[in-house]
C-alpha positions in Angstrom: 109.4 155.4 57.5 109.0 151.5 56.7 112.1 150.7 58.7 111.4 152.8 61.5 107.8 151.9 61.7 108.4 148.0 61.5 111.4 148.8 64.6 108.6 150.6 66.2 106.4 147.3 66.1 108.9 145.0 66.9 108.6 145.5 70.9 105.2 145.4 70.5 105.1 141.9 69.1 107.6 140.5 71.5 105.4 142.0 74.5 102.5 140.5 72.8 104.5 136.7 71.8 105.7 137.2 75.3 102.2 137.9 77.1 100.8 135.0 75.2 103.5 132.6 76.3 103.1 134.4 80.3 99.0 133.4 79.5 99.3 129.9 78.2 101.7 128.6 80.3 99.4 128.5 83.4 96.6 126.9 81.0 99.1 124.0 80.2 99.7 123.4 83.8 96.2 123.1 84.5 95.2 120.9 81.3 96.5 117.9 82.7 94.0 115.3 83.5 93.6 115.1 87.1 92.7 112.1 88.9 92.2 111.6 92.8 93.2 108.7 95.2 91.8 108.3 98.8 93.6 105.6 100.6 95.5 105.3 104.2 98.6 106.9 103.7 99.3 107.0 107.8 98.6 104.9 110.6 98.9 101.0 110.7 97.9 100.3 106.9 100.3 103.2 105.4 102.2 101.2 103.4 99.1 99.8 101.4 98.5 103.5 100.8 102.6 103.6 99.7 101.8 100.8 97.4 98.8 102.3 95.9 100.7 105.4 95.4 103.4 103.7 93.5 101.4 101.7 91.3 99.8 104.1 90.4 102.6 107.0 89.9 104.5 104.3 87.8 102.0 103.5 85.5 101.3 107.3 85.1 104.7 107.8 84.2 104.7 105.3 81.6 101.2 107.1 80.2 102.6 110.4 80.2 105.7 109.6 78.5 104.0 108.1 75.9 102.2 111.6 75.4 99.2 111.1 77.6 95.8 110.5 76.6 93.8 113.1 74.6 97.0 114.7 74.3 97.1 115.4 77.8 99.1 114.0 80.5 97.9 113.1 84.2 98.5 114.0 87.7 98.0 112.4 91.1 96.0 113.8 93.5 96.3 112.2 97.0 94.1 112.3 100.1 94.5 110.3 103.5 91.4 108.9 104.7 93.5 107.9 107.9 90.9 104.6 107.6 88.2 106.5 108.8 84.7 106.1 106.2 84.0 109.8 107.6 87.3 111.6 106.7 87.3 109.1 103.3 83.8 110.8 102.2 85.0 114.2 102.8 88.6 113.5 101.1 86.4 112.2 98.1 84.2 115.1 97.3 87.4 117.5 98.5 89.1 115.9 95.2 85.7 115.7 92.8 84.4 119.1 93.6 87.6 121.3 94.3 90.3 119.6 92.8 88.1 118.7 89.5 89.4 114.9 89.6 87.7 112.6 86.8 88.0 109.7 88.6 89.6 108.7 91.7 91.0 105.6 93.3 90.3 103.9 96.9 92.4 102.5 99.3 92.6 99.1 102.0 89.4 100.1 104.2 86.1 98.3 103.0 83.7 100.6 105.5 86.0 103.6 104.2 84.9 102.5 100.3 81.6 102.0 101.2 80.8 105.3 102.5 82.1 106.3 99.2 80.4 104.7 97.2 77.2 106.6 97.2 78.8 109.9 96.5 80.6 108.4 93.3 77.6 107.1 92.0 75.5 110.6 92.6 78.0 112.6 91.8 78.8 110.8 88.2 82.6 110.4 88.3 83.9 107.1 88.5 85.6 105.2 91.6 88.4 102.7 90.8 88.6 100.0 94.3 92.3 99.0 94.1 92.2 96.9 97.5 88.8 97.1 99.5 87.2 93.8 98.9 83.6 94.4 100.6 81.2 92.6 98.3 78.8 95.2 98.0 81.2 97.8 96.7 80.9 96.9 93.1 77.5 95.4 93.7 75.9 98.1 95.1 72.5 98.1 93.6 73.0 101.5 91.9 71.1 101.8 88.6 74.1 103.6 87.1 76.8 102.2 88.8 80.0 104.4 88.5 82.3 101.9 91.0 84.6 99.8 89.0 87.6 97.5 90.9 90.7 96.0 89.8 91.1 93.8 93.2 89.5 91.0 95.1 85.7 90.3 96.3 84.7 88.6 99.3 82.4 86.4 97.6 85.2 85.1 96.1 88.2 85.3 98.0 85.6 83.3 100.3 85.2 80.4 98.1 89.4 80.6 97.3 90.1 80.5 100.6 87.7 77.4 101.6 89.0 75.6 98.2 92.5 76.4 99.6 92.4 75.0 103.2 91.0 72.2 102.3 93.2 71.3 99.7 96.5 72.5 101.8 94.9 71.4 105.3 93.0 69.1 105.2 89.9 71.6 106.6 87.0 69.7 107.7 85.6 72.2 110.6 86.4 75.3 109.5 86.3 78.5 112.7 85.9 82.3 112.0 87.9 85.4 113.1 86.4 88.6 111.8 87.0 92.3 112.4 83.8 93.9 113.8 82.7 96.3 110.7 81.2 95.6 107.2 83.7 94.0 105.7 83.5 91.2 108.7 80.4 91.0 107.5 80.5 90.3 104.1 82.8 87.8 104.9 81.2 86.1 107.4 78.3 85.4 105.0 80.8 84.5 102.1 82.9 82.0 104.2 80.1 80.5 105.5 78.3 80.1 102.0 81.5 78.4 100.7 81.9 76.3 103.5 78.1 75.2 103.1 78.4 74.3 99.6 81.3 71.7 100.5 79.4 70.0 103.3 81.9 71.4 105.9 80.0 72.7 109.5 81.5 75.6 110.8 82.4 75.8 114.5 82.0 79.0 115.1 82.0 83.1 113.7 84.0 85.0 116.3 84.6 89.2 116.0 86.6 91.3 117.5 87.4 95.3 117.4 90.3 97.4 115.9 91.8 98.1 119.0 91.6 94.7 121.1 94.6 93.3 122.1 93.6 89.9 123.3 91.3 87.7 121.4 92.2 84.3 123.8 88.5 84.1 125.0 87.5 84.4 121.2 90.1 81.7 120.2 88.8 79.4 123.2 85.9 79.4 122.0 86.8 78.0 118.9 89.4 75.4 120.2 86.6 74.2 122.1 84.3 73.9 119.2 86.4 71.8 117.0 87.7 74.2 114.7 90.6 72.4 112.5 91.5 75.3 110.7 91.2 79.2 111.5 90.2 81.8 108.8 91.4 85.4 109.2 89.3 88.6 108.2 91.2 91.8 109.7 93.6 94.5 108.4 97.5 94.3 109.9 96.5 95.7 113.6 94.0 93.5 114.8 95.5 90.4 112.8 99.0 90.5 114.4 96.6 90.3 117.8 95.2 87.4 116.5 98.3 85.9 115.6 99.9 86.9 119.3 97.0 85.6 121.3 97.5 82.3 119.6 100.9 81.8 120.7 100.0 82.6 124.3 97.4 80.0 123.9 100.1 77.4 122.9 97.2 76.5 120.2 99.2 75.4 116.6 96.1 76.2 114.3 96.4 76.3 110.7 95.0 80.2 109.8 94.4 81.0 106.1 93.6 85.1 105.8 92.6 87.8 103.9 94.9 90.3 102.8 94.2 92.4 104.9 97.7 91.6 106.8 99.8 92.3 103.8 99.0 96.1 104.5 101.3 97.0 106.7 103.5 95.8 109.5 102.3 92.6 109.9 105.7 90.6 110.4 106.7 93.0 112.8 103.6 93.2 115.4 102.5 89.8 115.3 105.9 87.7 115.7 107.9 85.2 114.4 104.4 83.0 113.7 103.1 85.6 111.8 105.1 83.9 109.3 102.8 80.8 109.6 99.9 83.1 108.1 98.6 82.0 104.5 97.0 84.9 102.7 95.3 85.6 99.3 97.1 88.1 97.3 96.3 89.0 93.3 100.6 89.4 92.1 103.6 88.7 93.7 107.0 89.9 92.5 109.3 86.6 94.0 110.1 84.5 91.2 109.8 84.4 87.8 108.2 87.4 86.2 106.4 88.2 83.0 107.8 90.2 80.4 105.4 92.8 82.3 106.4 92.0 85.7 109.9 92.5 84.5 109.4 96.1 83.1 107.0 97.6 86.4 109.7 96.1 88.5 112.9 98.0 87.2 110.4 101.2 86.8 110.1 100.7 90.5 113.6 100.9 91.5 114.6 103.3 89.1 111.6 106.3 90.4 112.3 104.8 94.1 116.1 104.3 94.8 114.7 103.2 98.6 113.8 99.9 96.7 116.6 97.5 97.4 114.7 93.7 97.9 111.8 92.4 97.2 110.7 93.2 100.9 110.4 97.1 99.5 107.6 96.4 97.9 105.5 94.8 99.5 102.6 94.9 99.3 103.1 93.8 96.4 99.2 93.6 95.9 98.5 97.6 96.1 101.4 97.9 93.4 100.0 95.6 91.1 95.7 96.4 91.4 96.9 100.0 91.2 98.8 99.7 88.1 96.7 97.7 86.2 93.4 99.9 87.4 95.3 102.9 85.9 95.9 101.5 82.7 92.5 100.5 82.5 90.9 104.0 83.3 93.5 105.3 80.5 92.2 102.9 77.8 88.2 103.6 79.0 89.5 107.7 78.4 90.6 107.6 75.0 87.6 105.3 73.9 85.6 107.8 75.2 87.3 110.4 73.9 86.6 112.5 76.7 87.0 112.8 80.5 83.0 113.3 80.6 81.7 111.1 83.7 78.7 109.4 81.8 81.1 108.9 78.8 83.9 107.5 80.6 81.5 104.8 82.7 80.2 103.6 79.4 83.9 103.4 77.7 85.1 100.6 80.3 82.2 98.3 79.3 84.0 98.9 75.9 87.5 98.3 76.8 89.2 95.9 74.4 92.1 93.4 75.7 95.0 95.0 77.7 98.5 93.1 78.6 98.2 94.0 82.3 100.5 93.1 85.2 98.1 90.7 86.6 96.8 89.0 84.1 96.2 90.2 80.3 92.7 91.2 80.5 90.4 90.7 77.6 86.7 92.5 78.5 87.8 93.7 81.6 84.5 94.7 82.9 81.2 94.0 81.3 77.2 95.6 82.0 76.6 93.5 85.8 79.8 92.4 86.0 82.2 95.9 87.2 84.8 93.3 88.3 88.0 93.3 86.8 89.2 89.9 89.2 87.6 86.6 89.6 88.5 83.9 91.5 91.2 82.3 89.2 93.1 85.3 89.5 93.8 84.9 93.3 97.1 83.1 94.6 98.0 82.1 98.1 100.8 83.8 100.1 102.6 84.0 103.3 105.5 86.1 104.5 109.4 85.3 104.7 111.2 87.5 106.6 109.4 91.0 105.5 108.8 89.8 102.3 105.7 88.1 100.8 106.0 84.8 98.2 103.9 82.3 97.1 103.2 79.6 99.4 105.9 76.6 98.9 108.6 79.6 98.4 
């Protein structure tokens, strides 16, 4: 009776061993850690989203094959924001409240960050700012501030850029070009600060919208003012106007810009001067790399064969914010030693030194101070061909 009753129980226990594996497989899928990313991933500025994206993913991969964090490995979670601050703030709380994200990344678009910004900081989950340099993202005013960025500010890319110029140029009068929308603003008031505190007038602030296509009238105006050197605020569109209305003018102005040109397909809509363009930029993968630099690099080409130059990935900016941003929000997780929002925004004030892409960071972000980048972290760029190098490459 012993034999048969134990035969009797055997199908039992494999329907229950194979019940329980049916059961716990759907809880393993869904025990990753989920986090979210709302960038342009169409449109003009698609390949900064492409950037973020791989920065990200990379680093990710290198996490997860590690084991995770918390013994649980992550997932990306994308949405397009298609550079609209509208579609961004519903894309945001689409990946917080439905897809249970514990912290998401933004993309390129200051206006799109900043309509975010808000929400993050309400809603208690923290926002990593990989590109959007908009002063007032990080420096919001919040009493609990849940915005953290690995990537420029305009205060300072402001004072880089004037410190620049005039070293490289000779600037003595310096004239403004600057996209219509907040993050015109912010530099406007930057550039002009910096320009104040070296004694140098400026000639003139000029804006212009997304969708003009000449920007001579603008430009005259600046000519006639005295302007020695021109100083660039716009995203790839706008900016390759900019550079195009130039050469119709004839007018063979030095023009030190934002990064906001690096986005996309700069080289290709704004001519063979677009080349000419100087621009601030946090990494570059021409030349010699770091040990670091090195490793991301071959990661790169090995998850995307499409990689053949150094032209396929640029820019090389959203790769390198990206992947350092990641690393960081993976160290703040396991000193937290839980996704918790709360928790986690207190853990990267806590953050010990990290051997990032960038830069090794020591106290990557500090109470006042949610700034991973200052201004000694900045280098100056231009393209060569489709790809981006220092300047003097």
């Amino acid at each position: 009776m012993g034999i048969f009753a134990s035969a009797l129980r055997l199908p039992r226990l494999a329907a229950a061993i194979g019940l329980a594996v049916t059961l716990a497989a759907p809880a393993r899928a869904q025990d990753t850690i989920k986090v979210g990313l709302v960038a342009a991933l169409s449109g003009q500025s698609a390949k900064s989203g492409e950037a973020i994206t791989r920065g990200l993913q990379v680093a990710i991969d290198e996490i997860n094959a590690k084991g995770g964090v918390l013994g649980r490995t992550f997932e990306l979670v994308r949405r397009d924001d298609e550079s609209n601050p509208a579609k961004g703030l519903l894309a945001a709380r689409e990946l917080v409240q439905k897809e249970k994200v514990v912290a998401f990344f933004g993309g390129i678009d200051t206006p799109v960050s900043l309509a975010v910004v808000p929400f993050a900081n309400s809603s208690k989950v923290p926002f990593i700012a990989v590109w959007a340099a908009g002063t007032g993202i990080t420096r919001n005013g919040a009493e609990e501030n849940y915005v953290f960025r690995v990537s420029a500010v305009d205060e300072l890319v402001d004072e880089a850029m004037i410190d620049f110029a005039v070293k490289i140029h000779g600037t003595k009068k310096p004239g403004l070009m600057l996209i219509n929308n907040p993050w015109g603003e912010s530099n406007e008031a930057g550039l002009k600060k910096a320009a104040g505190a070296k004694g140098l007038p400026v000639a003139g602030a000029e804006k212009f919208d997304n969708a003009d296509v000449d920007m001579v009238p603008q430009l005259t105006r600046l000519k006639e003012a005295g302007a020695d050197t021109l100083f660039l605020v716009a995203n790839v569109q706008p900016a390759a106007q900019v550079v195009k209305s130039l050469d119709r003018m004839g007018w063979n102005v030095p023009v030190v810009s934002h990064w906001g040109p690096a986005g996309g397909r700069f080289i290709e809509l704004g001519g063979p001067s677009a080349e000419k363009v100087d621009m601030v930029q946090t990494y570059s993968f021409s030349g010699k790399l770091s040990p670091k630099g090195e490793q991301v690099l071959a990661a790169l080409k090995a998850k995307y064969p499409e990689i053949k130059t150094l032209a396929d990935v640029t820019p090389a900016v959203g790769i390198a914010n990206a992947y350092d941003a990641m690393n960081l929000l993976a160290l703040a997780i396991a000193k937290a030693g839980t996704t918790d929002g709360p928790a986690l925004r207190k853990a990267f004030y806590e953050i010990g030194p990290y051997v990032g892409l960038i830069k090794t960071y020591e106290t990557p972000f500090s109470v006042g101070n949610n700034d991973a980048l200052g201004k000694g972290d900045y280098i100056f760029t231009h393209f060569k061909g489709a790809e981006i190098v220092p300047v003097g490459q």
